[in-house]
N, CA and C atoms as an extended XYZ file, in Angstrom:
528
Properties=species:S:1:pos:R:3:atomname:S:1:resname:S:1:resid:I:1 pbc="F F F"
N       -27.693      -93.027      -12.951 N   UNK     1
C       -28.507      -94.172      -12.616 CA  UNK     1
C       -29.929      -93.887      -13.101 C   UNK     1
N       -29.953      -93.949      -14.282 N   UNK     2
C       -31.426      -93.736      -15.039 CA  UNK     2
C       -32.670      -94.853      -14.430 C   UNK     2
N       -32.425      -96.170      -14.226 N   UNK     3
C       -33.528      -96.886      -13.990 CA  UNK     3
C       -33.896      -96.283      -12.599 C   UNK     3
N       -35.401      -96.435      -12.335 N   UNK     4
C       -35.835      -96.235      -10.927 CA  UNK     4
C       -35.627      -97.554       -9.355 C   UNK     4
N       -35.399      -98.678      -10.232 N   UNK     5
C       -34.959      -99.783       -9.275 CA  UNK     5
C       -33.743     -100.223       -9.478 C   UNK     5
N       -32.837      -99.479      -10.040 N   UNK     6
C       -31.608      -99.559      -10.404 CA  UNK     6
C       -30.797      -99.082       -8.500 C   UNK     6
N       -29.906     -100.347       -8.543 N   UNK     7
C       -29.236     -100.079       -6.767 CA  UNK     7
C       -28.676      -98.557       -6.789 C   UNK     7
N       -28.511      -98.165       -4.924 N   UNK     8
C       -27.841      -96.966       -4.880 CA  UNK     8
C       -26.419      -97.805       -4.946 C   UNK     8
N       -25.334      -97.128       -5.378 N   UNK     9
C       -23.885      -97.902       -4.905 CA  UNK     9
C       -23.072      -96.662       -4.761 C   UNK     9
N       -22.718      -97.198       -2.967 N   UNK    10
C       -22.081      -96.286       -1.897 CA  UNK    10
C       -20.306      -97.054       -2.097 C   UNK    10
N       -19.471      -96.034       -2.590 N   UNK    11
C       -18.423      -96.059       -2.396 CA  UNK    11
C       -17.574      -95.785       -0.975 C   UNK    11
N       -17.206      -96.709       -0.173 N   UNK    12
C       -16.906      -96.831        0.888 CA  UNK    12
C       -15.030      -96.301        1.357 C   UNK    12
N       -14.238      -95.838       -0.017 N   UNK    13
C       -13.344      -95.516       -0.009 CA  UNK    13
C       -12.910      -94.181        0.264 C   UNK    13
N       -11.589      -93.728        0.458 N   UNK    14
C       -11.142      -92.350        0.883 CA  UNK    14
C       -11.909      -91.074       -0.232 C   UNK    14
N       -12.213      -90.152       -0.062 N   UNK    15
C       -12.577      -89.188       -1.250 CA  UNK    15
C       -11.611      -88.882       -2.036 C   UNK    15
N        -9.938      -89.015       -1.699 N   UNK    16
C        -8.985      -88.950       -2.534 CA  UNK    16
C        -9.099      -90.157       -3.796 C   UNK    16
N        -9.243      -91.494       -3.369 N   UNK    17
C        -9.378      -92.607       -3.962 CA  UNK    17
C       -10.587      -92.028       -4.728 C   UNK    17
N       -11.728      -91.590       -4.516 N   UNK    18
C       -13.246      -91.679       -5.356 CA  UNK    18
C       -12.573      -90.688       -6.399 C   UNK    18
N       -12.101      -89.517       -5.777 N   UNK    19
C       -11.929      -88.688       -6.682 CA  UNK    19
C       -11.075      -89.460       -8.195 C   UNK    19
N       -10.481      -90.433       -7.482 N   UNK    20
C        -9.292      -90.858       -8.897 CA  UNK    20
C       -10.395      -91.746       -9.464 C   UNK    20
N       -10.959      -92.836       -9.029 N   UNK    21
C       -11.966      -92.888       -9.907 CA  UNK    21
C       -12.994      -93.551       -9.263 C   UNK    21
N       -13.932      -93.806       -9.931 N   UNK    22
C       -15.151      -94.297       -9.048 CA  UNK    22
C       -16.139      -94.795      -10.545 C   UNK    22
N       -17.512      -95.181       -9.744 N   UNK    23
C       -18.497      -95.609      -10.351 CA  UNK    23
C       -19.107      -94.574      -10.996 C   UNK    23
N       -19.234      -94.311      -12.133 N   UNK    24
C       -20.538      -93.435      -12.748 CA  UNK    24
C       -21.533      -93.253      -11.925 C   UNK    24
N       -22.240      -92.240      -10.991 N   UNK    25
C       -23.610      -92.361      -10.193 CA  UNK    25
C       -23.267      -93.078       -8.705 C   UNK    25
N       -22.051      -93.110       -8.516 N   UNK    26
C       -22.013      -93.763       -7.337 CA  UNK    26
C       -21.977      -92.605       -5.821 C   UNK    26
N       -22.147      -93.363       -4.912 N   UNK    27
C       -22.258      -91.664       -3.853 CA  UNK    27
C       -20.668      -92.538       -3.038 C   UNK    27
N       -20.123      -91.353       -2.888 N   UNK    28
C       -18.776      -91.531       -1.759 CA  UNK    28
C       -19.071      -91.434       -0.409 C   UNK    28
N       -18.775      -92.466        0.593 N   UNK    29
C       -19.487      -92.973        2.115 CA  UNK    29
C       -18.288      -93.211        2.658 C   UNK    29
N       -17.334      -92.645        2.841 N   UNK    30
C       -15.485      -93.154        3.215 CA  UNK    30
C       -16.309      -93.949        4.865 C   UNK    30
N       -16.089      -95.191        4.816 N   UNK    31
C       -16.171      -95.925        5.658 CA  UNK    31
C       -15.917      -95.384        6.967 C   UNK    31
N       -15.170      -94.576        7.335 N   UNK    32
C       -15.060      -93.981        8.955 CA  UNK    32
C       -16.482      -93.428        9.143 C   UNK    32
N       -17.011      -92.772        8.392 N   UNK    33
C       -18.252      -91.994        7.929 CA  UNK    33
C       -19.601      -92.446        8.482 C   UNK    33
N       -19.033      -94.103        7.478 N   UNK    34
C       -20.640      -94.424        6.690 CA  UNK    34
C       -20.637      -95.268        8.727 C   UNK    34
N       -19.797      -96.090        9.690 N   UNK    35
C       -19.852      -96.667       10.875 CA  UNK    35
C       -20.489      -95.449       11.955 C   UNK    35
N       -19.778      -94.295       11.404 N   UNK    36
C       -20.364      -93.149       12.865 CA  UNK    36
C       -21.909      -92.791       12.649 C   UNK    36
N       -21.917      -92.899       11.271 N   UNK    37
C       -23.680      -92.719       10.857 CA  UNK    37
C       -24.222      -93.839       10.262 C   UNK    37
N       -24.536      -94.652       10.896 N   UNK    38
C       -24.909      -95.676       10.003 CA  UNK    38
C       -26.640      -96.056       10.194 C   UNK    38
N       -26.565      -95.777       11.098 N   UNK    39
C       -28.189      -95.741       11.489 CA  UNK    39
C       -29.255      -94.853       11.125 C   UNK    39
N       -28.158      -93.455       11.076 N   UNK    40
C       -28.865      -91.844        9.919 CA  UNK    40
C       -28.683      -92.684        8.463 C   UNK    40
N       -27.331      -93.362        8.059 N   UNK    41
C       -27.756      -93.108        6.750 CA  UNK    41
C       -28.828      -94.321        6.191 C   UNK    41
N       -28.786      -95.459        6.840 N   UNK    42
C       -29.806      -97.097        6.742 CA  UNK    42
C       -30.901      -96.490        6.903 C   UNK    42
N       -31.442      -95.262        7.771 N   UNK    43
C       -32.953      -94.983        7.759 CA  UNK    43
C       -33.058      -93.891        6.037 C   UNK    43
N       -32.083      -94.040        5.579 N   UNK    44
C       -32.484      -93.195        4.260 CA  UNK    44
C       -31.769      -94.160        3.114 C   UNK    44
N       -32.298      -95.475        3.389 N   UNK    45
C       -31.164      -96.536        2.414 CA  UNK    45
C       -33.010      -97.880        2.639 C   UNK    45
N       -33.550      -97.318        1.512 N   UNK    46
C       -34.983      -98.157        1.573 CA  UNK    46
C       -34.738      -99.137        0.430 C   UNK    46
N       -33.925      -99.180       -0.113 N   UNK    47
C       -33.575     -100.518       -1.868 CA  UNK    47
C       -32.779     -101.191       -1.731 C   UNK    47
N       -32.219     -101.588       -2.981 N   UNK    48
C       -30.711     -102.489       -3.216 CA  UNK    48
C       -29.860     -101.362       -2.711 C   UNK    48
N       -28.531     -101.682       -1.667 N   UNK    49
C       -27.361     -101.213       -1.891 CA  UNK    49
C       -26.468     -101.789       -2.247 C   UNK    49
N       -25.476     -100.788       -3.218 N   UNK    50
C       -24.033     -102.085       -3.588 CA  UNK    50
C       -23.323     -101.516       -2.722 C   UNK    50
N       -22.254     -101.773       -2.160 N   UNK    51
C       -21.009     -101.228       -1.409 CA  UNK    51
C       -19.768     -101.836       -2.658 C   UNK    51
N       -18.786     -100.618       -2.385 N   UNK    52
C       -17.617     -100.439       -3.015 CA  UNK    52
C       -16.951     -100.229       -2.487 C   UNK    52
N       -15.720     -101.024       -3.101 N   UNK    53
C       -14.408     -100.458       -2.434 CA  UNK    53
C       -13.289     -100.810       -3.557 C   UNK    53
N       -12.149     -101.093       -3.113 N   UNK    54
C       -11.164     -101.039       -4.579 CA  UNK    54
C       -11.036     -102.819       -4.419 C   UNK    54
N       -11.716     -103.391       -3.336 N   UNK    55
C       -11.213     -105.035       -3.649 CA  UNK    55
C       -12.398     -105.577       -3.073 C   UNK    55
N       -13.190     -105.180       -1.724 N   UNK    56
C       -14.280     -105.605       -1.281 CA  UNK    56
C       -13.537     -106.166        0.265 C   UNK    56
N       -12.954     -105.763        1.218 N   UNK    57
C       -12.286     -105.519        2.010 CA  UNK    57
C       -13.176     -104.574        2.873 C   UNK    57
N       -12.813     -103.066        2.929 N   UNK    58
C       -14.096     -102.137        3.072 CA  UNK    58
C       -15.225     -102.323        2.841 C   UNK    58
N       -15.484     -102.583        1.807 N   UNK    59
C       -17.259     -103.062        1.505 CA  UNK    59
C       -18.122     -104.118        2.856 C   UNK    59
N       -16.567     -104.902        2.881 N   UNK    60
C       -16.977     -105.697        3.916 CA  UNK    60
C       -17.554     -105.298        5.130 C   UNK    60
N       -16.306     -104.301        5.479 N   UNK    61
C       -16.664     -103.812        6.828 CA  UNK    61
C       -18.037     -102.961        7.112 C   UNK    61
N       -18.031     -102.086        5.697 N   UNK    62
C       -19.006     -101.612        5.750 CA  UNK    62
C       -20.761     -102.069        5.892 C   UNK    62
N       -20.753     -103.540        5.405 N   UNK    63
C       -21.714     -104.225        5.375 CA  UNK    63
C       -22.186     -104.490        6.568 C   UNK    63
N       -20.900     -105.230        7.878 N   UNK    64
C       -20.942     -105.055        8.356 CA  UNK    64
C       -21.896     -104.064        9.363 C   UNK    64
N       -21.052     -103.146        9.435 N   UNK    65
C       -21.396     -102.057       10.044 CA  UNK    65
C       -22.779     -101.568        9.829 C   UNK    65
N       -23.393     -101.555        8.684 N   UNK    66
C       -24.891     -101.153        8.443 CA  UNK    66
C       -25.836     -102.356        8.721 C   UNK    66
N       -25.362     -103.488        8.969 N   UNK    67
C       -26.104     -104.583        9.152 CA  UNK    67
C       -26.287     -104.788       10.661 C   UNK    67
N       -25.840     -104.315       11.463 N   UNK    68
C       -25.904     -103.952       13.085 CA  UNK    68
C       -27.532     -102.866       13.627 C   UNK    68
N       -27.610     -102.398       12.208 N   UNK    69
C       -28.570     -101.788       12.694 CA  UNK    69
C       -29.533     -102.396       12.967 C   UNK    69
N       -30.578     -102.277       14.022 N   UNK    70
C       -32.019     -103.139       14.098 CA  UNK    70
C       -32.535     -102.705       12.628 C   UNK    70
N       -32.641     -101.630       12.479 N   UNK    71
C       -33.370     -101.732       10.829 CA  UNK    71
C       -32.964     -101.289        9.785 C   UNK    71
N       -31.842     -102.821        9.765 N   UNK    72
C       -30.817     -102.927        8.808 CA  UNK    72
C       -31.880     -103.124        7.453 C   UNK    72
N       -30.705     -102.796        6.352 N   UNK    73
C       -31.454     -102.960        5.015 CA  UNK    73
C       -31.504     -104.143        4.965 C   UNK    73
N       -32.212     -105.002        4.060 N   UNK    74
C       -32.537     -106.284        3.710 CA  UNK    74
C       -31.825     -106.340        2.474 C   UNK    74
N       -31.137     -105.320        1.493 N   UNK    75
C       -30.612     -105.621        0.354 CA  UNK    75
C       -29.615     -105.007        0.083 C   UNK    75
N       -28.470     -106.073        1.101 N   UNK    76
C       -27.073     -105.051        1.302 CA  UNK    76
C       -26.316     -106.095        0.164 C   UNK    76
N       -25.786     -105.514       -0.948 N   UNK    77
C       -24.594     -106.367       -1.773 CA  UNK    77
C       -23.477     -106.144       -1.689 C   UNK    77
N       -22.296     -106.980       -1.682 N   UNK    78
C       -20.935     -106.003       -2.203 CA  UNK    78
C       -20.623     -106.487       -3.388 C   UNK    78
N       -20.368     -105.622       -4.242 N   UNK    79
C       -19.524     -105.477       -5.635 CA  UNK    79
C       -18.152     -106.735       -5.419 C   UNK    79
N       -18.444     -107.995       -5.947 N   UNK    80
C       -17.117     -108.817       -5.837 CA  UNK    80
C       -16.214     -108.166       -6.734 C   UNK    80
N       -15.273     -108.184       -5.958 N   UNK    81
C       -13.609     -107.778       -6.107 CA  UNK    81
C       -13.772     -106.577       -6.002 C   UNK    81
N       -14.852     -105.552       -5.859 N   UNK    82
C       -14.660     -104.242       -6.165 CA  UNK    82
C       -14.685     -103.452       -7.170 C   UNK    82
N       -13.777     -101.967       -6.951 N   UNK    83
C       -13.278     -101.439       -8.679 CA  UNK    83
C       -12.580     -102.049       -9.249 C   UNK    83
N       -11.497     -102.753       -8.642 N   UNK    84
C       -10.628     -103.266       -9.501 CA  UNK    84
C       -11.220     -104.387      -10.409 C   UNK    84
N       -12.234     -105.363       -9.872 N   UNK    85
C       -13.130     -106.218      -10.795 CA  UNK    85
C       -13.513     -105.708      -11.823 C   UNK    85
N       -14.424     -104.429      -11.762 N   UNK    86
C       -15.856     -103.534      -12.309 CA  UNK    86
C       -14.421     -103.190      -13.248 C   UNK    86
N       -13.574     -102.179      -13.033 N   UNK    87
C       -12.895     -102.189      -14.445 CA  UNK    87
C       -12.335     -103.233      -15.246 C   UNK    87
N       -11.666     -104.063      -14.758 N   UNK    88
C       -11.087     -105.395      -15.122 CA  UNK    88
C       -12.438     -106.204      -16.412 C   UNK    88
N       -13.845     -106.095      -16.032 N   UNK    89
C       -14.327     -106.467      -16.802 CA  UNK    89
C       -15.061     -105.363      -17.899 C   UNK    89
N       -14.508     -104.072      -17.938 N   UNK    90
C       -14.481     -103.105      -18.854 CA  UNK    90
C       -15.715     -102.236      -18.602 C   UNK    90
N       -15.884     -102.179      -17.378 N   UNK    91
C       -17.976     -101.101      -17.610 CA  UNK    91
C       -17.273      -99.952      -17.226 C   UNK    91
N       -18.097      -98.959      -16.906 N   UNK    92
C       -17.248      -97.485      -17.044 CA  UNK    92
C       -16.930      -96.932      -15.836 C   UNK    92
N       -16.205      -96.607      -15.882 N   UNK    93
C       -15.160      -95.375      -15.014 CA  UNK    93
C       -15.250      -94.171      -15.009 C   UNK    93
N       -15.372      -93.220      -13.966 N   UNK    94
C       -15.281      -91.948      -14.294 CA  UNK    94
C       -13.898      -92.099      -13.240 C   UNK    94
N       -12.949      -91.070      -13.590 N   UNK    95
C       -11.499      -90.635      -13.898 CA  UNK    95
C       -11.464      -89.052      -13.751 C   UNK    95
N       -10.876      -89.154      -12.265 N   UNK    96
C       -10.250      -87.555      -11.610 CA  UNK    96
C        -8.761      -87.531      -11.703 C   UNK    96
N        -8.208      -86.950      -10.823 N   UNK    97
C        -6.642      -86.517      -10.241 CA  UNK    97
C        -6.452      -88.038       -9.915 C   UNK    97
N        -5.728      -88.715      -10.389 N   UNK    98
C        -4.851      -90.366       -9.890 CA  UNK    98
C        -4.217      -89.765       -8.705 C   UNK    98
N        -4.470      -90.677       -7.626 N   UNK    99
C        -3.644      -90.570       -6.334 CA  UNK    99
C        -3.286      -92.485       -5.826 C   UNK    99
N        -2.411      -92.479       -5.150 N   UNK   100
C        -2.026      -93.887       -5.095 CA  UNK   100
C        -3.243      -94.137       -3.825 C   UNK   100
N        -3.725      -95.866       -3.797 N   UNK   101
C        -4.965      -96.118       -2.780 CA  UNK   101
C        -4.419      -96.232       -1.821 C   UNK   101
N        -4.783      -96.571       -0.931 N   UNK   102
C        -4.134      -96.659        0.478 CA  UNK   102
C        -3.583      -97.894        0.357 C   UNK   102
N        -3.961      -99.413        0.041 N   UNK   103
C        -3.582     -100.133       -0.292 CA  UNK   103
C        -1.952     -100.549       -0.563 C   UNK   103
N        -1.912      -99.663       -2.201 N   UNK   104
C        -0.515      -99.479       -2.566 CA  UNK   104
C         0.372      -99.096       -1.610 C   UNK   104
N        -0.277      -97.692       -0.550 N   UNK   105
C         0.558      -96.592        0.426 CA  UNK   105
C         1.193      -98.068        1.112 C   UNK   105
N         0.223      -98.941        1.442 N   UNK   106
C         0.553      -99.715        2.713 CA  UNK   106
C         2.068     -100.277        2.124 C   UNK   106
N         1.512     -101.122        0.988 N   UNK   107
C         3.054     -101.728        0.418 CA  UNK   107
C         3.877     -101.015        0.113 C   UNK   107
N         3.584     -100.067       -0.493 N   UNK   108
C         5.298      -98.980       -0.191 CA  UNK   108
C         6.012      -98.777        1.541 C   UNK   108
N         5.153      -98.718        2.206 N   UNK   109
C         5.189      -98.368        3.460 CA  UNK   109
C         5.746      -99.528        4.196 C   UNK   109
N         5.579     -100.505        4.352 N   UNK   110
C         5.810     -101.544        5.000 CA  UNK   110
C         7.076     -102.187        4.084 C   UNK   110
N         7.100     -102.375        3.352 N   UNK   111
C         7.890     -102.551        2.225 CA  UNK   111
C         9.776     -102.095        2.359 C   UNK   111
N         9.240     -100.703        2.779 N   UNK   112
C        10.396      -99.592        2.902 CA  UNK   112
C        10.964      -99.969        4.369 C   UNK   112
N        10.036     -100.037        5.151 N   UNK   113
C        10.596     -100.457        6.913 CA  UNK   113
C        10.947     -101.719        6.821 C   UNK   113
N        10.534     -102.752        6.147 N   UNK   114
C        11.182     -104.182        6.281 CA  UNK   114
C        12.782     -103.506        5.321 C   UNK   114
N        12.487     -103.270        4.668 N   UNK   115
C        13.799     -103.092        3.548 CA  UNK   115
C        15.020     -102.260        4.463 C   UNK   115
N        14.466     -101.265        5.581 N   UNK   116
C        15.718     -100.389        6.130 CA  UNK   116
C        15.975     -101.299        7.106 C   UNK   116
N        14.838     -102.134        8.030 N   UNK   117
C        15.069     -102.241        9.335 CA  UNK   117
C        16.046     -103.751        9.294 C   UNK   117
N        15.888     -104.259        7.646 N   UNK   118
C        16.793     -105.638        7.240 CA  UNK   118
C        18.404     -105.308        6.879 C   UNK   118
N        18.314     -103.803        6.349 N   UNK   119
C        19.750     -103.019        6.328 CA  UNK   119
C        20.735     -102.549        7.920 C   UNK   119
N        19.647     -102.053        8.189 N   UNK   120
C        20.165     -101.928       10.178 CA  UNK   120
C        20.611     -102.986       10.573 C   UNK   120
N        19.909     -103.897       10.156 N   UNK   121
C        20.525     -105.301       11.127 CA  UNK   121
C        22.130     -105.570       10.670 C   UNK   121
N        22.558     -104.960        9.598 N   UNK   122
C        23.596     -105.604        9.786 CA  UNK   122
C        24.703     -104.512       10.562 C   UNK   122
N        24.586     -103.899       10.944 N   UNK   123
C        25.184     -102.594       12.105 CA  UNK   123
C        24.560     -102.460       13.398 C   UNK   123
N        22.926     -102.730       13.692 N   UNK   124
C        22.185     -103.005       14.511 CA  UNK   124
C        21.311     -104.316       14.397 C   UNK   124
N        22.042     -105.507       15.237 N   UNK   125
C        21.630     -106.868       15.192 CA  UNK   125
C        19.908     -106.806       15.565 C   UNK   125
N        19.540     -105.911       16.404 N   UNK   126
C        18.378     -106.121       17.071 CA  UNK   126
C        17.333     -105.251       15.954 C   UNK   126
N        17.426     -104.308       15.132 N   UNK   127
C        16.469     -104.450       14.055 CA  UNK   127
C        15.519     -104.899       13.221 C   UNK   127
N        16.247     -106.562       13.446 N   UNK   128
C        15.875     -107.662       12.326 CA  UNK   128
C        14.591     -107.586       12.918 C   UNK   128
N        14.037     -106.999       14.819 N   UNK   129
C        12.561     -107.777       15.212 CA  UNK   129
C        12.106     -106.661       14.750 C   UNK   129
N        12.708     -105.384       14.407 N   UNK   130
C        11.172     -104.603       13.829 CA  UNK   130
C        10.604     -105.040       12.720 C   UNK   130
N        11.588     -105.523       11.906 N   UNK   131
C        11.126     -105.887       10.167 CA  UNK   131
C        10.253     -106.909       10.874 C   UNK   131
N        10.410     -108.056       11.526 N   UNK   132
C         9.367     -109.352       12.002 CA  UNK   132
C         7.799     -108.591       12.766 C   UNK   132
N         8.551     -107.179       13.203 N   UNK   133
C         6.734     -107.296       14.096 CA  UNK   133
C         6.069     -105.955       12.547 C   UNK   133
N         7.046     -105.865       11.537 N   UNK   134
C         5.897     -105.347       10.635 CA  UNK   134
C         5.409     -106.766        9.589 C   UNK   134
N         5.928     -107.768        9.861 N   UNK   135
C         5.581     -108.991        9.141 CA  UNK   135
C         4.350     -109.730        9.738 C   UNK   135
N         4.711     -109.237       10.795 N   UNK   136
C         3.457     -109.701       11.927 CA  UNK   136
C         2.469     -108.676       11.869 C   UNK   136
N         2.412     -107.469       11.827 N   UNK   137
C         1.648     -106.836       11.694 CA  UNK   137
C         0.617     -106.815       10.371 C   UNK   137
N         1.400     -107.071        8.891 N   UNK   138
C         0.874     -107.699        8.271 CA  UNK   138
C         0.062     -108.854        8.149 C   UNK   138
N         0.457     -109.692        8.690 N   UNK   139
C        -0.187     -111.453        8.896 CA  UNK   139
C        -1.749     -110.990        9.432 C   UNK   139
N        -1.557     -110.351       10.511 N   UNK   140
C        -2.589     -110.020       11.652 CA  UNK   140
C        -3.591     -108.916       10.481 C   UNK   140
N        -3.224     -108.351        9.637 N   UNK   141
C        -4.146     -107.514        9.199 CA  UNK   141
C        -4.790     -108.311        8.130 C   UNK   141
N        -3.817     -109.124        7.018 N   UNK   142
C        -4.964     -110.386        6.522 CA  UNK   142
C        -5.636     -110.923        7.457 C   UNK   142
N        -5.803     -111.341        8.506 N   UNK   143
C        -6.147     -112.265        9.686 CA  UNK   143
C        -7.736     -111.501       10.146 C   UNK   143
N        -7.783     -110.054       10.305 N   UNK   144
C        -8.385     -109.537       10.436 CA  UNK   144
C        -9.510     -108.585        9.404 C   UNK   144
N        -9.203     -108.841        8.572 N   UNK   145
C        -9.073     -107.984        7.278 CA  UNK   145
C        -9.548     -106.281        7.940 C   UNK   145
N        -8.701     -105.875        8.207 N   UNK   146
C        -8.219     -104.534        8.988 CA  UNK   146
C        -6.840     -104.483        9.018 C   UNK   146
N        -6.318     -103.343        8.884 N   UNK   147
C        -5.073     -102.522        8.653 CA  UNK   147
C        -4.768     -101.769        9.316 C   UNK   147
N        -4.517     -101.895       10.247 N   UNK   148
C        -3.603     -100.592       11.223 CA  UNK   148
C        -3.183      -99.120       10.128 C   UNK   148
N        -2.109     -100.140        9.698 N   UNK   149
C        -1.139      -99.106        9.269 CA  UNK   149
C        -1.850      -98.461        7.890 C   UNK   149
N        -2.896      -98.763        7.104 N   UNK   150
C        -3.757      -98.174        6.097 CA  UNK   150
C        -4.789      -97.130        6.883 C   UNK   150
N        -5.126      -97.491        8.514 N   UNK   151
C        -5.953      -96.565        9.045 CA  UNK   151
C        -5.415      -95.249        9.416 C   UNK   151
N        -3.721      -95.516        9.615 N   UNK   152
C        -3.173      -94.469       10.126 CA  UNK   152
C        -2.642      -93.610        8.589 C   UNK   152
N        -2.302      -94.501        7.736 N   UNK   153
C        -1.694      -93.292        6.497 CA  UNK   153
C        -3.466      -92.743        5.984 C   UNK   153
N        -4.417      -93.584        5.766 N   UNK   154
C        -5.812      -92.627        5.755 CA  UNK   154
C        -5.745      -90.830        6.559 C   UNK   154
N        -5.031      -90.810        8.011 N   UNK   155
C        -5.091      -89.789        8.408 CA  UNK   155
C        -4.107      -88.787        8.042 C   UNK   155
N        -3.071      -89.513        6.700 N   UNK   156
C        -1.981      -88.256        6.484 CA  UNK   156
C        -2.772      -87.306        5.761 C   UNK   156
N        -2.187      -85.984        5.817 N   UNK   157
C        -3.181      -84.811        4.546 CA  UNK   157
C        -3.027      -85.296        3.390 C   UNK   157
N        -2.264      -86.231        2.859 N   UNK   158
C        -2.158      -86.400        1.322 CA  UNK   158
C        -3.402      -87.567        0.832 C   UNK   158
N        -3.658      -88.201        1.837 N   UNK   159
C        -5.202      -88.371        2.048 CA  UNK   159
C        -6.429      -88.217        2.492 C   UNK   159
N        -6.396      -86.905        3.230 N   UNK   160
C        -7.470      -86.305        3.966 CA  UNK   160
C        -8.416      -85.198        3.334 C   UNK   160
N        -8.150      -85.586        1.848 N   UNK   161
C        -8.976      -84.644        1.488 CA  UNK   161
C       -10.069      -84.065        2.054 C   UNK   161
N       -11.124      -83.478        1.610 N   UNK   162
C       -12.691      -82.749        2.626 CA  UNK   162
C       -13.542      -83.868        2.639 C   UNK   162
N       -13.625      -84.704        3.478 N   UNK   163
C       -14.717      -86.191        3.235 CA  UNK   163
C       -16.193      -85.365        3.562 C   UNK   163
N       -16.892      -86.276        2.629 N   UNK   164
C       -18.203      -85.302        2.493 CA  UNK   164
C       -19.296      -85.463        4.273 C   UNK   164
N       -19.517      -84.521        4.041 N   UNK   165
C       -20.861      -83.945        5.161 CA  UNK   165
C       -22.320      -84.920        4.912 C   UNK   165
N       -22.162      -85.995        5.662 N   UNK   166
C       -23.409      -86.435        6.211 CA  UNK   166
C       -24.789      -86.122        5.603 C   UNK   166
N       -25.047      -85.045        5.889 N   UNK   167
C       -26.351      -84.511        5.639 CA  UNK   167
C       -26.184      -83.961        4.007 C   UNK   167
N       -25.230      -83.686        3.495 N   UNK   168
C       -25.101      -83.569        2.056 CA  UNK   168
C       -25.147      -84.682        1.662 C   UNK   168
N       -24.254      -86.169        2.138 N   UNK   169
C       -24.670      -87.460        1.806 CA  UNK   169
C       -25.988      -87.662        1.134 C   UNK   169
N       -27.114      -87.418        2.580 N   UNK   170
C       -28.557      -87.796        2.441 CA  UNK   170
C       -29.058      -86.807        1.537 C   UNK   170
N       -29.096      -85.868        1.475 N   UNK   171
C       -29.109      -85.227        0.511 CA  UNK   171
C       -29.071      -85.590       -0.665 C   UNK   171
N       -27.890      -86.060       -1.269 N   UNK   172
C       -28.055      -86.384       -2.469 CA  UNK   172
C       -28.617      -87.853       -2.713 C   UNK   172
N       -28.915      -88.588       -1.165 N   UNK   173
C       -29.378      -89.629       -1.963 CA  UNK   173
C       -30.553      -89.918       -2.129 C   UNK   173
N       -31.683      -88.713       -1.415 N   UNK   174
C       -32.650      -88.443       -0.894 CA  UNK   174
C       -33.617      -87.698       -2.447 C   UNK   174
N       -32.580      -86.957       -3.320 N   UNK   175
C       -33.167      -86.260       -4.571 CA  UNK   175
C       -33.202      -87.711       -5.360 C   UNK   175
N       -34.571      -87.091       -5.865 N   UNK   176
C       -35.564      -87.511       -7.084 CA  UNK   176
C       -35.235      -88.473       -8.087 C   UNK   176
């Protein structure tokens, strides 16, 4: 980020996800993070911020969440559509280890339990309501734009990478 009034843009996604790819210059804020500190990190957030996420979902929340503060920033943006936009219209990428987003996890995940719990039913009639309360559980998470079941695979190790330290956060957003 060579310009001096050029925005900070806080990636609000898992560090597994940043690691696969992210913004050139962007700082990683995994949203559980950026809500428990949000008031440490808004008193060190004086410019434009962009928030990121892979659709603008998170970004949301995150906006949210920093906008609660009494001395909230005045120049909170989110990145429409996200990464998936920002690449879609070709600007650059930096590119780690590919890991699937949580996103995808969800639709494999939900996907797989409607698919067994629609196979049970025909040996176990009463199945058919688990596949309906993960259909419902779905509905309710567009409804909310929150995810249960994306908050809970966030906590498997295959996404728990080392989410960064707070004060290393400010740190880096604090240098020169």
């Amino acid at each position: 980020m060579g310009q001096a009034d050029a925005p900070r843009i806080l990636d609000v996604r898992t560090p597994a996800e940043f690691r696969g790819a992210h913004i050139p210059g962007s700082y990683n804020v995994p949203l559980d993070l950026l809500k428990e500190h949000r008031a440490e990190l808004a008193a060190h957030l004086d410019e434009h911020v962009v928030l990121v996420c892979r659709s603008g979902a998170r970004a949301t929340q995150a906006e949210q969440a920093l906008s609660s503060v009494p001395s909230a920033l005045p120049q909170l943006h989110i990145l429409s559509g996200g990464l998936t936009a920002w690449e879609q219209a070709g600007a650059p990428v930096s590119r780690g280890e590919a890991k699937w987003e949580l996103e995808r996890q969800v639709r494999l995940v939900a996907g797989s339990l409607v698919l067994l719990f629609i196979l049970l039913s025909t040996i176990l009639p009463w199945t058919k309501w688990l596949a309906g309360l993960i259909g419902a559980g779905l509905t309710l998470a567009a409804l909310t734009n929150s995810c249960l079941m994306g908050m809970m695979l966030a906590k498997l190790p295959y996404n728990r990478e080392k989410s960064p330290d707070m004060r290393d956060v400010i740190r880096d957003l604090t240098k020169p």
